[in-house]
N, C-alpha and C positions, 0 to 999 in steps of 0.2 A: 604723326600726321602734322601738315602745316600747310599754311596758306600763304598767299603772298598778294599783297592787292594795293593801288597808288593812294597816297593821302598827300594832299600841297606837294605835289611833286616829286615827293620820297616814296623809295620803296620800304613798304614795311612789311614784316615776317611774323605771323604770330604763329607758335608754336602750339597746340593742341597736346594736353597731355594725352597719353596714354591710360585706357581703364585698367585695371589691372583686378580680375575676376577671381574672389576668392570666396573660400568654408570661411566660416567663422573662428571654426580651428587656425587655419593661413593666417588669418588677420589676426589672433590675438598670439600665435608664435612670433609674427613680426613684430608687433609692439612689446614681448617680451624682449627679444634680440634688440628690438631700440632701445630701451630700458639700461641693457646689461652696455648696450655701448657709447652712451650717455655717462653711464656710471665708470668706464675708463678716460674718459677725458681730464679727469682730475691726477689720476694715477702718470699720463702720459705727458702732461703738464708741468708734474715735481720732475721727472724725469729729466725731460728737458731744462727747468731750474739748474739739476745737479749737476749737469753737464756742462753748462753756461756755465756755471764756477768755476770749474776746471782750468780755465783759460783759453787763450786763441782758438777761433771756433772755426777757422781753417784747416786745421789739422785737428779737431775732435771726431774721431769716428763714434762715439757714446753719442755726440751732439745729433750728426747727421742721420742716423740711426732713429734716436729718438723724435726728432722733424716727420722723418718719413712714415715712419709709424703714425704721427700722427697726422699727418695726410693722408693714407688710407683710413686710417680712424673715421675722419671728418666724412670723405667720401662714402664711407658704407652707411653712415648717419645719413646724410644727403638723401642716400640712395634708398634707405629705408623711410625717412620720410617722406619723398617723391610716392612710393608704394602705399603707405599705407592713406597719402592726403589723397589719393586717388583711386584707392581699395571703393570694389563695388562687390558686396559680400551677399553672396545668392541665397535664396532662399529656397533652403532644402525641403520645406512643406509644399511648393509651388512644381516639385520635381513628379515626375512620372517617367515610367519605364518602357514607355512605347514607341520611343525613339533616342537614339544615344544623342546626350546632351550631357555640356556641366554636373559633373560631380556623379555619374552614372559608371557603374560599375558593367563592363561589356566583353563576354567572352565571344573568342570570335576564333576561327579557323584560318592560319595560313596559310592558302591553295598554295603559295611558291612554296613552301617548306613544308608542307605538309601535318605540321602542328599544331596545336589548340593554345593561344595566348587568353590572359585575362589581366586586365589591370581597370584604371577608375580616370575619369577623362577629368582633370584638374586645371587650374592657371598655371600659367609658367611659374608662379615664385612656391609654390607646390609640388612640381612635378621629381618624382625621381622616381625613376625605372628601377632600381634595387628591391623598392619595397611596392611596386606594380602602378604606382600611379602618373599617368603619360600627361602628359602637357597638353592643351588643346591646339595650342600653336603649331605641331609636327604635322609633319605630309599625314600620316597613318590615324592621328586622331582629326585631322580637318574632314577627310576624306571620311571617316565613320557617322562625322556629326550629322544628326537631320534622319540617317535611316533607322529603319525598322529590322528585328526580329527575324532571321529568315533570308537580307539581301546579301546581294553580295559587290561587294566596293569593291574599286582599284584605286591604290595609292600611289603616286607619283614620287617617287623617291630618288635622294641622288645616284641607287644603282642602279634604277629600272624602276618598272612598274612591279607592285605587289598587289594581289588579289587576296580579301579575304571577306570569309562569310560570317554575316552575324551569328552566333550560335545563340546566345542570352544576352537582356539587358536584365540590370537590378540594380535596386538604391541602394 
């Protein structure tokens, strides 16, 4: 999100971070992950030292290698500090099961398929469908949030619209 508004005749852009809504679990996985890639900077560093010896770094593929590595290095730090300076960590006592929300476990029926899904509605840096747990960002969990027990939603999807009916919410 941003803005854009005049000051002395310039324009200026202020950028709006992003909340990024997590478990407690989320937020203290990321700060491990930062942790562990804090602790290759050193590693990726001598790396690059040893390559630099080598000589002419026009023709080091060891050298270019080890730069680039640590350029994604840098950026997944970046990117995990961005997440967690802006981590807004929910509180699971505040939670009830009388409408699907954050961190809510919801079985639900898919009228277009015909089958019974279940997974737990999470933040993006969370989400993985392998082990049930959906993003809240996706058509499928936007479209769930807010109801109750019993409704039944359509989700707007890039192939069509999907219909499904709440069968259960639980924490």
């Amino acid at each position: 999100m941003s803005s854009v508004f005049r000051q002395d005749s310039f324009l200026v852009t202020t950028i709006m971070p992003d909340v990024h809504y997590l478990s407690q679990e989320g937020l203290d996985k990321l700060k491990k992950d930062l942790a562990e890639a804090l602790a290759r900077r050193p590693v990726i560093s001598a790396a690059i030292a040893e390559a630099r010896e080598k000589g002419d770094l026009s023709e080091n593929a060891e050298y270019e290698s080890a730069r680039e590595a640590q350029g994604l290095l840098e950026l997944k730090i970046a990117n995990l500090q961005n997440t967690i300076a802006n981590a807004k960590v929910i509180d699971e006592s505040m939670l009830t099961a009388d409408t699907v929300q954050m961190l809510t476990r919801v079985k639900v029926k898919n009228l277009t398929a015909g089958r019974d899904m279940e997974f737990t509605i999470v933040g993006e840096n969370e989400a993985d469908f392998s082990q049930g747990k959906l993003a809240a960002t996706t058509p499928i969990a936007r479209a769930l949030m807010g109801h109750a027990k019993g409704e039944t939603v359509e989700a707007k999807v890039p192939s069509g619209v999907m219909k499904f009916k709440i069968l259960d919410i639980s924490l």
